[in-house]
KEMARVEX-429985 format. One record per residue (C-alpha): residue number from 1; z, y, x. Coordinates in nm, 3 decimals. Example, Ala and Ser with C-alpha at 12.3 -4.5 7.8 and 13.67 -1.06 7.14 Angstrom:
BEGIN
[vofi 1, [0.780, -0.450, 1.230]];
[vofi 2, [0.714, -0.106, 1.367]];
END
This chain:
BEGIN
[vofi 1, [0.000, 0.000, 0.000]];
[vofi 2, [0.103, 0.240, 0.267]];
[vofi 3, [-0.233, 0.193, 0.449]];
[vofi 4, [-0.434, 0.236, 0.124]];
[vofi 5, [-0.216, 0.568, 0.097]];
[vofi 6, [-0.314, 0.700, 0.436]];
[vofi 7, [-0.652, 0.562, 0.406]];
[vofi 8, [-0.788, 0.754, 0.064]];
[vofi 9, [-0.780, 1.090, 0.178]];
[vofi 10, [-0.960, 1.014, 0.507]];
[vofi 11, [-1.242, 0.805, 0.290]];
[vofi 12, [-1.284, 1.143, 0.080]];
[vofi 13, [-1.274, 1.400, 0.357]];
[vofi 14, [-1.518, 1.180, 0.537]];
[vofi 15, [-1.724, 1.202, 0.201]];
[vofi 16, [-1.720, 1.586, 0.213]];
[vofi 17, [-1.833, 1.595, 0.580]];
[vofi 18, [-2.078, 1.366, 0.560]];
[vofi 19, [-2.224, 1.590, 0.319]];
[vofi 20, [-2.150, 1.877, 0.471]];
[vofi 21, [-2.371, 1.778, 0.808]];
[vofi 22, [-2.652, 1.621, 0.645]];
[vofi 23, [-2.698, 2.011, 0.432]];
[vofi 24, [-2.632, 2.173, 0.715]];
[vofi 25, [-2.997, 2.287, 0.860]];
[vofi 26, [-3.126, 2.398, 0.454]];
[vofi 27, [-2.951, 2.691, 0.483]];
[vofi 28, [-2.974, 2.745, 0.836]];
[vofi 29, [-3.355, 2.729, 0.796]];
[vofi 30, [-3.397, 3.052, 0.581]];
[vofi 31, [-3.243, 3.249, 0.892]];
[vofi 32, [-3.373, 3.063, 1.194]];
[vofi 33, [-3.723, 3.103, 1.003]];
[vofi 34, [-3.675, 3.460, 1.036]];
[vofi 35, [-3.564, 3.471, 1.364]];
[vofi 36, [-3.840, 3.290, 1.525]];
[vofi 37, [-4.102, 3.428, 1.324]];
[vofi 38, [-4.223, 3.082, 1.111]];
[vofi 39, [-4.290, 2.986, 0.757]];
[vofi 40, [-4.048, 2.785, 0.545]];
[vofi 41, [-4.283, 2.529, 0.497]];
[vofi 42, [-4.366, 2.478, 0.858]];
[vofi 43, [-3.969, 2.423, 0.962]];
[vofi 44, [-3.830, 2.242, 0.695]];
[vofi 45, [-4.019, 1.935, 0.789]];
[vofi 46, [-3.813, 1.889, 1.091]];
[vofi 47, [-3.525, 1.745, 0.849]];
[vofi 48, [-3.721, 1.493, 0.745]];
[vofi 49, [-3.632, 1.279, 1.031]];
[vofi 50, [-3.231, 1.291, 0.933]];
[vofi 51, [-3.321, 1.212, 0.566]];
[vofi 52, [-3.528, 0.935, 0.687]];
[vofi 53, [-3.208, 0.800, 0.919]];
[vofi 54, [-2.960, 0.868, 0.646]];
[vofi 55, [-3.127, 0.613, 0.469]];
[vofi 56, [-3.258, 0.365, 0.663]];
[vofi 57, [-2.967, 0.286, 0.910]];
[vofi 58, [-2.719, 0.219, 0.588]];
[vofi 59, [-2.851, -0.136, 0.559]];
[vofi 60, [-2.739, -0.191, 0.923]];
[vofi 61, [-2.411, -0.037, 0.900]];
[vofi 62, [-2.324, -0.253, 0.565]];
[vofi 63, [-2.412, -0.564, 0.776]];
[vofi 64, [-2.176, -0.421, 1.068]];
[vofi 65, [-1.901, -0.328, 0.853]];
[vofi 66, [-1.890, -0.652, 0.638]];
[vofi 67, [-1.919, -0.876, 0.984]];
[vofi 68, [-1.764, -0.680, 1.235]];
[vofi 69, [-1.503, -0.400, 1.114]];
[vofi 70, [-1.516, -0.151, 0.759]];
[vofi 71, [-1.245, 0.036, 0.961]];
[vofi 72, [-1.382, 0.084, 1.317]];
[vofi 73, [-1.744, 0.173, 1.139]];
[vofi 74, [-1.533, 0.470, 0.978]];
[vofi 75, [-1.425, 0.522, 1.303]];
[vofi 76, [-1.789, 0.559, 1.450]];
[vofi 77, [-1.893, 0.760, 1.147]];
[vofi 78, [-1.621, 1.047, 1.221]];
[vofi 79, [-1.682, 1.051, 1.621]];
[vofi 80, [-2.066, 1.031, 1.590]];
[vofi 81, [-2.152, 1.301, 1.285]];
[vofi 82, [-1.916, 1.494, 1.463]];
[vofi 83, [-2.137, 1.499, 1.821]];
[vofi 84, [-2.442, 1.496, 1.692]];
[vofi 85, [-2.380, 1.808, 1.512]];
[vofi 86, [-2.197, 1.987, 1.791]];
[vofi 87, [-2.479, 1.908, 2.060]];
[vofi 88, [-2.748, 2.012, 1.768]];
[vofi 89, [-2.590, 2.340, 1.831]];
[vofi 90, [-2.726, 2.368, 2.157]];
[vofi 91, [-3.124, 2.289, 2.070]];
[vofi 92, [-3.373, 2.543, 2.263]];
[vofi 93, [-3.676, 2.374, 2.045]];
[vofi 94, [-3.794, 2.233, 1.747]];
[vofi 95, [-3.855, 1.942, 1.833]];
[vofi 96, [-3.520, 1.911, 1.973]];
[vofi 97, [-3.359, 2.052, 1.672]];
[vofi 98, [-3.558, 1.716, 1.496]];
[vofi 99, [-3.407, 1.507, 1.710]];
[vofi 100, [-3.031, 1.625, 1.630]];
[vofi 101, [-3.070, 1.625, 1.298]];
[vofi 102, [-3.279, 1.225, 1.314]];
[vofi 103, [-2.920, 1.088, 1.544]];
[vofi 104, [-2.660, 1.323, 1.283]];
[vofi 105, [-2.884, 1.095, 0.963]];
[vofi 106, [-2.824, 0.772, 1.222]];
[vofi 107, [-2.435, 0.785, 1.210]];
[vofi 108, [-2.407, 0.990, 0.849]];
[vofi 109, [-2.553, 0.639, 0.690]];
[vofi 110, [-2.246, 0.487, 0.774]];
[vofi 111, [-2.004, 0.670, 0.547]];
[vofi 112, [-2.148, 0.515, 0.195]];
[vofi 113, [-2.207, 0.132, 0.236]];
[vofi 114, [-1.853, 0.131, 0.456]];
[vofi 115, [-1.629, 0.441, 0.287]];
[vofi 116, [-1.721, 0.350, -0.081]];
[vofi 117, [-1.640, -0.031, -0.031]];
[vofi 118, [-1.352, 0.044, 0.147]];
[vofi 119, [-1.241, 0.272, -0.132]];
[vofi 120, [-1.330, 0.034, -0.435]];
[vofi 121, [-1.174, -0.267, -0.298]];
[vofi 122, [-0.978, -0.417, -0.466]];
[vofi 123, [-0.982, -0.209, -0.781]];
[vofi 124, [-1.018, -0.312, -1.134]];
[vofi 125, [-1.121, 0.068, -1.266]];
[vofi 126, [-1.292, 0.263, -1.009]];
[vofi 127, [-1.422, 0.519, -1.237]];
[vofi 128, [-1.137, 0.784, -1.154]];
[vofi 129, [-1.156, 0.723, -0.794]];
[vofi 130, [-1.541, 0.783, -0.764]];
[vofi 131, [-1.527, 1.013, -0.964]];
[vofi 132, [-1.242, 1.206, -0.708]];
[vofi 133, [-1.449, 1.114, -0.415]];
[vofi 134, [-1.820, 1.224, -0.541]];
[vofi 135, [-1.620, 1.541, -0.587]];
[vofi 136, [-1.570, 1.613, -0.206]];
[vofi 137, [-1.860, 1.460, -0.129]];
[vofi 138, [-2.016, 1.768, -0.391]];
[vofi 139, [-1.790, 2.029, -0.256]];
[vofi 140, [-1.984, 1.882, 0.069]];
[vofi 141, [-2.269, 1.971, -0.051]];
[vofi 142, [-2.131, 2.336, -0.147]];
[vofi 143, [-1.935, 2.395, 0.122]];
[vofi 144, [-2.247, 2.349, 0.390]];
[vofi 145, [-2.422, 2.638, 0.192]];
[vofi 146, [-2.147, 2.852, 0.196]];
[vofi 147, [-2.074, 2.784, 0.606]];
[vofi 148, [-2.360, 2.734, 0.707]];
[vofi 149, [-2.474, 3.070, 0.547]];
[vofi 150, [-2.161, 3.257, 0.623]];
[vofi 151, [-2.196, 3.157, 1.032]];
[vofi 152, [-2.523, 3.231, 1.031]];
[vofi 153, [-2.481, 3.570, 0.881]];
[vofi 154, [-2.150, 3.608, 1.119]];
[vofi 155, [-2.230, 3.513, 1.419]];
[vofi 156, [-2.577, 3.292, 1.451]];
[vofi 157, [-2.759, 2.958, 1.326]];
[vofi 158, [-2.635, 2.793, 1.609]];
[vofi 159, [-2.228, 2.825, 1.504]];
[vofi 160, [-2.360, 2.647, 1.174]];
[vofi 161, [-2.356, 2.348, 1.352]];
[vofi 162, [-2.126, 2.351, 1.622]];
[vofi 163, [-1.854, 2.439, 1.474]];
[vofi 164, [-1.870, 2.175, 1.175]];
[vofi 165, [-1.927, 1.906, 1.465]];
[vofi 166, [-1.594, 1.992, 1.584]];
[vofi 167, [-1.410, 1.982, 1.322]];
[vofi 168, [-1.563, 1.630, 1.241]];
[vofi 169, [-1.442, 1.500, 1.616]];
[vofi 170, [-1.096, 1.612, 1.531]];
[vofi 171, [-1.058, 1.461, 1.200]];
[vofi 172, [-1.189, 1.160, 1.377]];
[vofi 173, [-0.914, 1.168, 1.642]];
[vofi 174, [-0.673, 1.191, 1.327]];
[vofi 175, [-0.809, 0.890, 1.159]];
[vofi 176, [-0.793, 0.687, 1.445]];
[vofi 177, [-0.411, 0.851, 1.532]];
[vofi 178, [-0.305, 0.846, 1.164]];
[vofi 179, [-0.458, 0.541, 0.987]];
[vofi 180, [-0.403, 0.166, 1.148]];
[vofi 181, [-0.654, -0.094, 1.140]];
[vofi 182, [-0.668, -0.229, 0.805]];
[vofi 183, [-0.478, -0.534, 0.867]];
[vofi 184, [-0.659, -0.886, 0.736]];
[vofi 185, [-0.991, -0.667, 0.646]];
[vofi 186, [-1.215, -0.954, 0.782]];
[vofi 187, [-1.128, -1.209, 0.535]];
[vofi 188, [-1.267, -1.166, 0.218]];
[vofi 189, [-1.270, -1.329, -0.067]];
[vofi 190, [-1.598, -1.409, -0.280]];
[vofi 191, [-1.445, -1.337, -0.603]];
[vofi 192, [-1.421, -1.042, -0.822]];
[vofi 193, [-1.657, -0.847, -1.022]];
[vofi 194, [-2.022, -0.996, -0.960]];
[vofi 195, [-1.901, -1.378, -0.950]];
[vofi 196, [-2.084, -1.583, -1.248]];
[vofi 197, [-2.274, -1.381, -1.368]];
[vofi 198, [-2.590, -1.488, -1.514]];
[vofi 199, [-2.874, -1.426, -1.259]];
[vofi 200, [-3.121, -1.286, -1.524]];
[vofi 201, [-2.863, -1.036, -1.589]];
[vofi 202, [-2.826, -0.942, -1.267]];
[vofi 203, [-3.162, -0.898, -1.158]];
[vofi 204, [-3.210, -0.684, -1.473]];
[vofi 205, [-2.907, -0.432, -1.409]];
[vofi 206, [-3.025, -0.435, -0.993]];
[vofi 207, [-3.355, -0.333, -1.103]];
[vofi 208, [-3.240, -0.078, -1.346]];
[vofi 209, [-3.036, 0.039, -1.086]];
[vofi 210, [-3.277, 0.086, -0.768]];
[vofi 211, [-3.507, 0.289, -1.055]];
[vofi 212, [-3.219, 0.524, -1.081]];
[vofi 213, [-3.104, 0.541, -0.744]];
[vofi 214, [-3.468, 0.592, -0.579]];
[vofi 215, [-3.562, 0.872, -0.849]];
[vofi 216, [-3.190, 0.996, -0.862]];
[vofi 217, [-3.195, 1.009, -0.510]];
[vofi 218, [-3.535, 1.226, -0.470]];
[vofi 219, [-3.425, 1.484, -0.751]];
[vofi 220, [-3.059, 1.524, -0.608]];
[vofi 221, [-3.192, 1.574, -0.262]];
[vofi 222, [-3.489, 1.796, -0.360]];
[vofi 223, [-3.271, 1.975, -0.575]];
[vofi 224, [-2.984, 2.062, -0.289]];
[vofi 225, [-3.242, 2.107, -0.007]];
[vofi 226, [-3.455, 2.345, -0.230]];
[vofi 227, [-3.176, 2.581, -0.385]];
[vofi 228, [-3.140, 2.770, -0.088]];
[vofi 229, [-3.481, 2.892, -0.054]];
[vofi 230, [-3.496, 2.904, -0.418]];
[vofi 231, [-3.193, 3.138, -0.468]];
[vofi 232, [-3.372, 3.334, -0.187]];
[vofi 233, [-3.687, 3.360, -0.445]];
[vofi 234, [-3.588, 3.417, -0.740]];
[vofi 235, [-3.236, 3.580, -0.722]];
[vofi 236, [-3.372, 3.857, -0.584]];
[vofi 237, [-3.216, 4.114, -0.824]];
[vofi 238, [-2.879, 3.921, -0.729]];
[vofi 239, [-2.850, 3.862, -0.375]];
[vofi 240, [-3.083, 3.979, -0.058]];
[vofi 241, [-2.878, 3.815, 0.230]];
[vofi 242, [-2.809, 3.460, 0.384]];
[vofi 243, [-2.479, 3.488, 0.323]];
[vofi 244, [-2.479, 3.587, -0.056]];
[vofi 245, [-2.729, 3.287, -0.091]];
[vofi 246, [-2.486, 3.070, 0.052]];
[vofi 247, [-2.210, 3.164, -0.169]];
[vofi 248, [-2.391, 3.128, -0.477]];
[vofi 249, [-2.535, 2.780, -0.399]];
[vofi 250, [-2.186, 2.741, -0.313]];
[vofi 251, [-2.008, 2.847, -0.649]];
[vofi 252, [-2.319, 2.609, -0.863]];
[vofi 253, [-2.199, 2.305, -0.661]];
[vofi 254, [-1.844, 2.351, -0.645]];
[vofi 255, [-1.903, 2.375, -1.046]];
[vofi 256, [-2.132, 2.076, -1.057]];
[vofi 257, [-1.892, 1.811, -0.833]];
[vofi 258, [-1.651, 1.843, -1.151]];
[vofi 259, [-1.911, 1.660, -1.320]];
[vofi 260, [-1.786, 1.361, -1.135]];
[vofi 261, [-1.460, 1.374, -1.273]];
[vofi 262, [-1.573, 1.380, -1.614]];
[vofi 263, [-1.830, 1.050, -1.557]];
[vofi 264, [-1.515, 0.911, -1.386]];
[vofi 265, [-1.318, 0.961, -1.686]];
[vofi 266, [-1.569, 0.854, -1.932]];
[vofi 267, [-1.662, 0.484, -1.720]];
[vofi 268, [-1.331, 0.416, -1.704]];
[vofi 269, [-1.274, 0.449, -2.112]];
[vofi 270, [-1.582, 0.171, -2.132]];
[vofi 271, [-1.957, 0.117, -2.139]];
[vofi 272, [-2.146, 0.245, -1.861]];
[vofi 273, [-2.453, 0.256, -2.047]];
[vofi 274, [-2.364, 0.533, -2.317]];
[vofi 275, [-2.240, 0.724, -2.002]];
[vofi 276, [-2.575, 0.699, -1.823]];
[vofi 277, [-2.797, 0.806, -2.121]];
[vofi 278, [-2.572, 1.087, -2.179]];
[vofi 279, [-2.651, 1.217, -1.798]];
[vofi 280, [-2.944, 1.165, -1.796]];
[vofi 281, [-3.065, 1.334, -2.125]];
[vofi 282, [-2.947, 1.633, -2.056]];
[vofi 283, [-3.178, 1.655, -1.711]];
[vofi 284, [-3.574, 1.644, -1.767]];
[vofi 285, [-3.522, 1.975, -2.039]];
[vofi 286, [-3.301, 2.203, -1.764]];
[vofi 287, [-3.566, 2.118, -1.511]];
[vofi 288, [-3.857, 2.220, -1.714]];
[vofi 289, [-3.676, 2.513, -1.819]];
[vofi 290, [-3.606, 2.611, -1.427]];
[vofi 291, [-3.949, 2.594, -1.358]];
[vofi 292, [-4.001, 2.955, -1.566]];
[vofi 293, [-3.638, 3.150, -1.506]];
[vofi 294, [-3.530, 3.401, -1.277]];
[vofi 295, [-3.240, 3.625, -1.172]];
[vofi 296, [-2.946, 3.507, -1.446]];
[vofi 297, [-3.106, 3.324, -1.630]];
[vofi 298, [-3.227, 3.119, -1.354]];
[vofi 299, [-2.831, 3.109, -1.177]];
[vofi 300, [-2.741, 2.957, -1.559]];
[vofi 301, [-3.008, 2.719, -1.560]];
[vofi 302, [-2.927, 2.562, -1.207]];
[vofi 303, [-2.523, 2.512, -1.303]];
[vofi 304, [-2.622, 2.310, -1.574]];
[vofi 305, [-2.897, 2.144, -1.440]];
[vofi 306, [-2.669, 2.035, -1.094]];
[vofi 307, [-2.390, 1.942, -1.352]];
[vofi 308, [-2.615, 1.672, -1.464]];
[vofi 309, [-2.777, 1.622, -1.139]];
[vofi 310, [-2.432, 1.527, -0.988]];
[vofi 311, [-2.283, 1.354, -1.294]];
[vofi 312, [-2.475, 1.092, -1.198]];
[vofi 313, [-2.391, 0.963, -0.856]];
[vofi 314, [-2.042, 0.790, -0.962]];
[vofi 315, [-2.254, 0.613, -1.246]];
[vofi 316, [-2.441, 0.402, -0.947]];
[vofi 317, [-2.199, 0.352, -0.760]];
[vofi 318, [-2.004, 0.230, -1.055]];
[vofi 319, [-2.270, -0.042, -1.167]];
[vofi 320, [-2.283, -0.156, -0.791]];
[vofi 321, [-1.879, -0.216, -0.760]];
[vofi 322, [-1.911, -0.410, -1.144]];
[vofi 323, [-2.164, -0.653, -1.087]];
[vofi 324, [-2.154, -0.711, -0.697]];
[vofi 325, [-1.910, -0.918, -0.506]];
[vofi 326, [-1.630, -0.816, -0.251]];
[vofi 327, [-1.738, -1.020, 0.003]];
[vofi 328, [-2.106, -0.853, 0.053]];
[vofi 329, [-2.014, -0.550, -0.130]];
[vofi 330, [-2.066, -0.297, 0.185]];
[vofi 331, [-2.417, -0.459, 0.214]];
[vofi 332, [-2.487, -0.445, -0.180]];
[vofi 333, [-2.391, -0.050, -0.122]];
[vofi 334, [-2.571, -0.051, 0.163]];
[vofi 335, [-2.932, -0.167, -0.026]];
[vofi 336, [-2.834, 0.105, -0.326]];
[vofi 337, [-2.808, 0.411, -0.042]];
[vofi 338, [-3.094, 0.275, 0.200]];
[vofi 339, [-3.255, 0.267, -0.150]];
[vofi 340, [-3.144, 0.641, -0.263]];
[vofi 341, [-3.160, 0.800, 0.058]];
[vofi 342, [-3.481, 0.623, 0.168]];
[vofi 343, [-3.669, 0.814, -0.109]];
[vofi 344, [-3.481, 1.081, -0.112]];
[vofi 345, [-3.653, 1.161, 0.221]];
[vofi 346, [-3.956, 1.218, 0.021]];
[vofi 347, [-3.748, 1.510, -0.104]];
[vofi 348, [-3.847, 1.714, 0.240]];
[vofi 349, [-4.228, 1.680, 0.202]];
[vofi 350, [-4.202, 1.726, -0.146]];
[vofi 351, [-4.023, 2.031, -0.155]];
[vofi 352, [-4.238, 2.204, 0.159]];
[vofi 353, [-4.567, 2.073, -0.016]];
[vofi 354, [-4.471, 2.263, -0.369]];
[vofi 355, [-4.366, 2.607, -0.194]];
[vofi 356, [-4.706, 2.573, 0.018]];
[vofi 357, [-4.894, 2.610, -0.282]];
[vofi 358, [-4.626, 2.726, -0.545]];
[vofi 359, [-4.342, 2.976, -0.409]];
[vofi 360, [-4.187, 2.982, -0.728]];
[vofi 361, [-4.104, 2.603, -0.706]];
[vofi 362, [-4.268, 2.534, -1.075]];
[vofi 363, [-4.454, 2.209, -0.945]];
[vofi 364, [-4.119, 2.086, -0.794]];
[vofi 365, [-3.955, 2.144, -1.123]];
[vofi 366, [-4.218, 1.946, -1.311]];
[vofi 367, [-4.222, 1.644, -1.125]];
[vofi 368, [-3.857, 1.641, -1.110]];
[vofi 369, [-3.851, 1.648, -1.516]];
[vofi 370, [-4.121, 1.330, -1.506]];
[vofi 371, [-3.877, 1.169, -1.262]];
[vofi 372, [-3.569, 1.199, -1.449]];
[vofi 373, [-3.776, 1.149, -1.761]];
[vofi 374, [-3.856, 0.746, -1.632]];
[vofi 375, [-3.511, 0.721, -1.571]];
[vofi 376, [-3.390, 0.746, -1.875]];
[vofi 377, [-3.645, 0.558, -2.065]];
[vofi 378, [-3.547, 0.261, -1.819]];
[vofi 379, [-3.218, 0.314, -1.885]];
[vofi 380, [-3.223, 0.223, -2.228]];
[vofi 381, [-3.291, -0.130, -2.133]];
[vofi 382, [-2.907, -0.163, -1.941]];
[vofi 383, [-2.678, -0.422, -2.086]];
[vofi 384, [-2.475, -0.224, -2.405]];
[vofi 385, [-2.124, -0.420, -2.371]];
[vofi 386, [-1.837, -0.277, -2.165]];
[vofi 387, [-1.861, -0.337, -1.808]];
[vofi 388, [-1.797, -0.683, -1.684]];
[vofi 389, [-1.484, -0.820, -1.628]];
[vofi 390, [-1.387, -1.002, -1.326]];
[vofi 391, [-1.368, -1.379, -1.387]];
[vofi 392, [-1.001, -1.555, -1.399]];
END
């Protein structure tokens, strides 16, 4: 108990840095466009390395963390995001900045297939405590607008980055100081949610869920790359620094990570299914309608539509921790964020490919709608009883 004590808050503030790192260079690229004299569209691109990482190398950590350690992987996570991002600081080139931002994506994959078993295990209702994490890991996602905007504006683009590696290194050294090796963590059982099952079933809420994580996964990450240059567009009448961008994308997703404690609340009370729908209904409309808005209306739009957006992480995650197994869950979490994250890296090229021949981000908005759209058509066809119950 007194290990799972210590261990929760480190899970969620590695959730929030994780976050934090990977959204790091979206805001930084408004101002280091317009220091070095080159288009949005031409700079951008250079995170699509990290995006690419940040997906890919979660199948290998799940495998590492279910066969070798959950708790040194952590470990690695805190001590690698947090030098990858320091020495990013120090980049001379583009090409170099690619490169920090590819190795920061290696060692961010680790945090989702590891830190979200680690946190579910052994939990009958994980709906609150998702729900709690996805919010750090949202205020993350805030929180890298508003610092990475605010050093920027302060001092340079360079301080965006080394100053959140550092902090990451010494909440690293506190994990390893504070938290002891989860005692017994290698032996797992096979039981628990995901045993007997019948395999029809399971294929049919695995493929339901990769259509939801892949397209969920491309509108969350072109949605929180995007706002930045987006606010910079058409807030115009609001806000004409990097700064005041920040803190508005800030305040929308500091308001949109409550979302998760709502879902949290509502999974926990029963069906995931009427949950999902409910999510997802409310996202194709705001997108469509933040294809035309500007200036207030626009800032109004975007909190609802990144309520939504965000209300539906802990759903996934959710499904994955009801139907899969303890003993391969990192790896099953593992497949759903190589899965998300993979596509999401499509975000990048999508996003630079819209302002290059839309600036006002309509096209983005569109496809997104389609996108979410699909999803919740396909949704319809999830399993309507309560989620499962472990088997006695």
């Amino acid at each position: 108990m007194t290990e799972r004590r210590n261990l929760v808050p480190f899970i969620n503030l590695g959730h929030f840095l994780d976050h934090l790192v990977m959204l790091v260079f979206p805001t930084v690229v408004v101002a280091l466009g317009r220091e070095w004299g080159r288009p949005y569209s031409e700079l951008l691109p250079l995170a699509l390395g990290g995006f690419i990482a940040f997906g890919a190398f979660a199948l290998p950590a799940g495998w590492l963390a279910d066969h070798w350690s959950r708790y040194k992987m952590m470990a690695v996570f805190f001590f690698g995001i947090g030098g990858a991002t320091f020495l990013t600081g120090f980049a001379q080139a583009s090409w170099q900045i690619g490169v920090g931002l590819f190795v920061i994506g290696m060692f961010a994959a680790i945090y989702h297939p590891v830190g979200i078993a680690m946190l579910v295990s052994g939990r009958d209702k994980v709906g609150r405590v998702l729900g709690v994490n996805g919010v750090y890991g949202n205020l993350g996602v805030a929180f890298a607008a508003l610092i990475a905007g605010a050093l920027a504006h302060w001092i340079n683009w360079r301080a965006a980055f080394i100053a959140p590696g550092l902090v990451a290194i010494a909440v690293g050294i506190a994990f390893a100081v504070m938290v002891p090796g989860m005692r017994g963590e290698a032996r797992r059982s096979g039981g628990g949610p995901g045993a007997g099952f019948a395999r029809g079933l399971l294929v049919r809420v695995f493929a339901i869920m990769t259509v939801t994580t892949i397209f969920g996964g491309v509108i969350f990450n072109s949605t929180t790359v995007a706002m930045p240059k987006i606010f910079d567009e058409r807030l115009g009448g609001l806000v004409s620094t990097t700064l005041g961008i920040g803190i508005l994308v800030s305040l929308v997703y500091a308001f949109a990570a409550m979302a998760q404690l709502v879902v949290g609340h509502f999974l926990d009370r029963g069906a995931i299914k009427p949950v999902l729908l409910s999510v997802l209904g409310f996202q194709a409309p705001l997108m469509i309608a933040a294809a035309y808005f500007d200036n207030h209306l626009m800032l109004l739009v975007a909190l609802a539509m990144m309520f939504f957006v965000f209300g539906q992480i802990p759903i996934n995650d959710d499904m994955v921790a009801a139907y899969s197994n303890e003993a391969w869950r990192s790896r099953m979490y593992a497949l759903r964020y190589v899965a998300s994250f993979g596509a999401s890296a499509f975000a990048v090229p999508l996003v630079a490919a819209s302002h290059r021949y839309s600036s006002d981000f309509k096209y983005l908005f569109f496809a997104l709608a389609a996108m979410a759209l699909l999803m919740f058509a396909v949704a319809f066809l999830l399993p309507s009883h309560a989620r499962p119950r472990s088997p006695a």
